[in-house]
C-alpha positions in Angstrom: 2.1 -9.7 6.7 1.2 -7.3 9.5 -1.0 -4.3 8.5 -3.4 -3.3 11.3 -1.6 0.1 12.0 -2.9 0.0 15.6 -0.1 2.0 17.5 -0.9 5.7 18.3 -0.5 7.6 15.1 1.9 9.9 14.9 4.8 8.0 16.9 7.2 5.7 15.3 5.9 2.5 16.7 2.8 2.9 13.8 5.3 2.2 11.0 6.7 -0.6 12.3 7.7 -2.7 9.3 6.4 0.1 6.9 9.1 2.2 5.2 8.3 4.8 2.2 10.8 5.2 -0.9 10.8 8.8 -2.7 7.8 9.4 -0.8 6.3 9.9 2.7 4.1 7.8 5.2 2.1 8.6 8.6 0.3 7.1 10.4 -3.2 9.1 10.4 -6.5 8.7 12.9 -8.9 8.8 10.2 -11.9 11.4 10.2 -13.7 8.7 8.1 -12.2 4.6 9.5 -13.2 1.8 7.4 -13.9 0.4 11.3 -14.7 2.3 14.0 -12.2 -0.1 16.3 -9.6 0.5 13.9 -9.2 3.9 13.0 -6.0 4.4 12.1 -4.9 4.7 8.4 -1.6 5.4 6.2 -1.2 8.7 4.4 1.3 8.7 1.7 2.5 12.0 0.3 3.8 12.5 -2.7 6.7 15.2 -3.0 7.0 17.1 -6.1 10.9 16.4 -5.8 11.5 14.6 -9.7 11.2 10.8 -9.3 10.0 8.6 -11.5 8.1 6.5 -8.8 6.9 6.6 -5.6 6.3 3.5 -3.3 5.6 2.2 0.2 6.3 -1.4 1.2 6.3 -4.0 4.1 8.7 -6.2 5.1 6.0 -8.6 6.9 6.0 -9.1 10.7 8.0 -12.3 10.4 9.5 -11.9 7.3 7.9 -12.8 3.8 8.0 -16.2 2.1 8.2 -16.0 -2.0 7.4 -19.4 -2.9 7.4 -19.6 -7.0 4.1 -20.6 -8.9 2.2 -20.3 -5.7 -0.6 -17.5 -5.6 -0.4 -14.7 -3.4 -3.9 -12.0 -2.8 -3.2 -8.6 -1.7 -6.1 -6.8 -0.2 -6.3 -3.2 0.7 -8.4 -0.3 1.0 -7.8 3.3 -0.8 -9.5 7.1 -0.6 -8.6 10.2 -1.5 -9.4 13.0 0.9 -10.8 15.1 -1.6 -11.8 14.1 -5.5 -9.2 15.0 -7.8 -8.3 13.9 -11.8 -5.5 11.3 -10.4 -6.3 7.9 -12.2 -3.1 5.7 -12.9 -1.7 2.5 -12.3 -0.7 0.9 -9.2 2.0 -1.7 -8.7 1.6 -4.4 -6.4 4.9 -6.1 -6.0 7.0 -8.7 -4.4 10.5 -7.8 -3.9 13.8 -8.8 -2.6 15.4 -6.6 0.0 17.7 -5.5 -2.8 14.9 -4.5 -5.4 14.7 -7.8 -7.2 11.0 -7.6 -8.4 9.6 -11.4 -8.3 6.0 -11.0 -8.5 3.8 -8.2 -9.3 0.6 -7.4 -10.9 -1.3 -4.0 -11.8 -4.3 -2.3 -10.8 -5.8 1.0 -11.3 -6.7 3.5 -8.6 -9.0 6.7 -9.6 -8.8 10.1 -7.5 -12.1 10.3 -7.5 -12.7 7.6 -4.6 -13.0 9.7 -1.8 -15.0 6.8 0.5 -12.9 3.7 0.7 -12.9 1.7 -2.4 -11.6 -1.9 -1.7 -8.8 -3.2 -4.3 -7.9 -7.5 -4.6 -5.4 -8.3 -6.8 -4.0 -11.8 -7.5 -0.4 -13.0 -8.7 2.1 -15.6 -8.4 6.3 -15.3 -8.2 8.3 -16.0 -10.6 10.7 -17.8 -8.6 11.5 -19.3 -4.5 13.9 -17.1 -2.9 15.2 -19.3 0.0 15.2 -16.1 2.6 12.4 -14.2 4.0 13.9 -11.2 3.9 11.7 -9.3 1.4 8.6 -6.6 0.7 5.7 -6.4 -0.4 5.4 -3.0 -2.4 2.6 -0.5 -3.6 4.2 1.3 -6.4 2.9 4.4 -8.5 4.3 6.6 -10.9 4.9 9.7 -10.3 3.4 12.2 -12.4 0.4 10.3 -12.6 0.5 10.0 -8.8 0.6 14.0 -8.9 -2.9 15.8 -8.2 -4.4 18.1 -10.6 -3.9 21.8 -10.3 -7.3 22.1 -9.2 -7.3 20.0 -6.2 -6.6 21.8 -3.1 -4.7 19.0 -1.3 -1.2 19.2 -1.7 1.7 21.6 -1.5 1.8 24.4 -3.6 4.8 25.3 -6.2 4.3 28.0 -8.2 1.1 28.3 -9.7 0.5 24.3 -9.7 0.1 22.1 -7.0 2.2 19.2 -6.1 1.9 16.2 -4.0 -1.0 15.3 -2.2 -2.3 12.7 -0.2 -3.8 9.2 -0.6 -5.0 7.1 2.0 -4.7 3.3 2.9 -6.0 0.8 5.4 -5.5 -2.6 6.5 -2.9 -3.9 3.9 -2.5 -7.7 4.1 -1.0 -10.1 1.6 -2.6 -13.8 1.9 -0.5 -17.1 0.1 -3.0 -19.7 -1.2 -2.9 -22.9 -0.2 -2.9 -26.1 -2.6 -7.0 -26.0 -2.9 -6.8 -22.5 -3.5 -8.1 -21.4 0.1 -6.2 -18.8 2.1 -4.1 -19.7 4.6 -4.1 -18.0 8.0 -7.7 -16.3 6.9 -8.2 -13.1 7.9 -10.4 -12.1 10.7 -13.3 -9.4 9.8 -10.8 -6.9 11.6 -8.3 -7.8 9.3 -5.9 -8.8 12.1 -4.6 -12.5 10.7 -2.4 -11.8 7.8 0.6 -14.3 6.1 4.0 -14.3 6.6 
């Protein structure tokens, strides 16, 4: 899966294969890169509209392979522009173009990482889907997505603020082989991800 971001942000050819659902993504030059020749990162916004979750997902630069029983590590980096009481669980999925979930696993990410804070998560399919055409998917709720009326990110409604921003970077998703190495290893950029 492709995740380097490294199109000019800000025009459409930076999302390529990224798509947002009940929320929104940019393409950012970050004030603060996790590499210096990379500095590029993906802002999601969450709306205050009412949904129960918010997600972002990629459809892999060639596709996806789901492969069931075989193990799958998803790698990315997270930050929050400014600390805030956010702390709730992330979904890392494997989907079918239609929504069919076929793999996922849980992790927690806390509002108060404002440098990046590195998350690896590990999980296998529950069954082969004979097509590539799938996602992989960073899901979280909603109103635990939602910053606290204290933090001054976001967009305001009423007396309460809504929405907000999170950051991510370099977003791959590696299959392991049969000896449990990763095939196609990434480069210290981050540049060689699966398929």
């Amino acid at each position: 899966m492709y995740g380097q971001l490294p199109a000019v942000p800000g025009t459409t050819a930076t999302l390529n294969a990224w798509q947002a659902i009940n929320s929104n993504i940019t393409v950012v030059k970050e004030t603060t890169p996790v590499l210096a020749a990379l500095p590029n990162a993906l802002q999601l916004t969450v709306p205050s509209t009412n949904t129960v979750q918010v997600n972002f997902s990629n459809s892999g630069y060639f596709g996806i392979k789901v492969t069931e029983g075989t193990a799958y590590t998803a790698s990315f980096l997270y930050r929050f522009p400014a600390s805030s009481s956010f702390n709730g669980n992330a979904m890392i999925r494997l989907e079918t173009a239609s929504g069919q979930v076929v793999g996922s696993t849980t992790t927690v990410l806390s509002g108060s990482n404002t440098g990046w804070t590195q998350v690896n998560v590990t999980f296998q399919p529950e069954i082969t889907l004979t097509d590539t055409n799938n996602l992989f998917t960073i899901t979280l709720n909603r109103a635990s997505a939602l910053h606290s009326p204290t933090n001054p990110v976001g967009l305001q409604v009423g007396s309460r603020y809504y929405g907000g921003f999170q950051y991510f970077t370099l977003t791959p998703l590696v299959r392991l082989n049969c000896s449990d190495s990763e095939q196609n290893p990434r480069t210290p950029s981050g540049l060689q991800l699966d398929y």
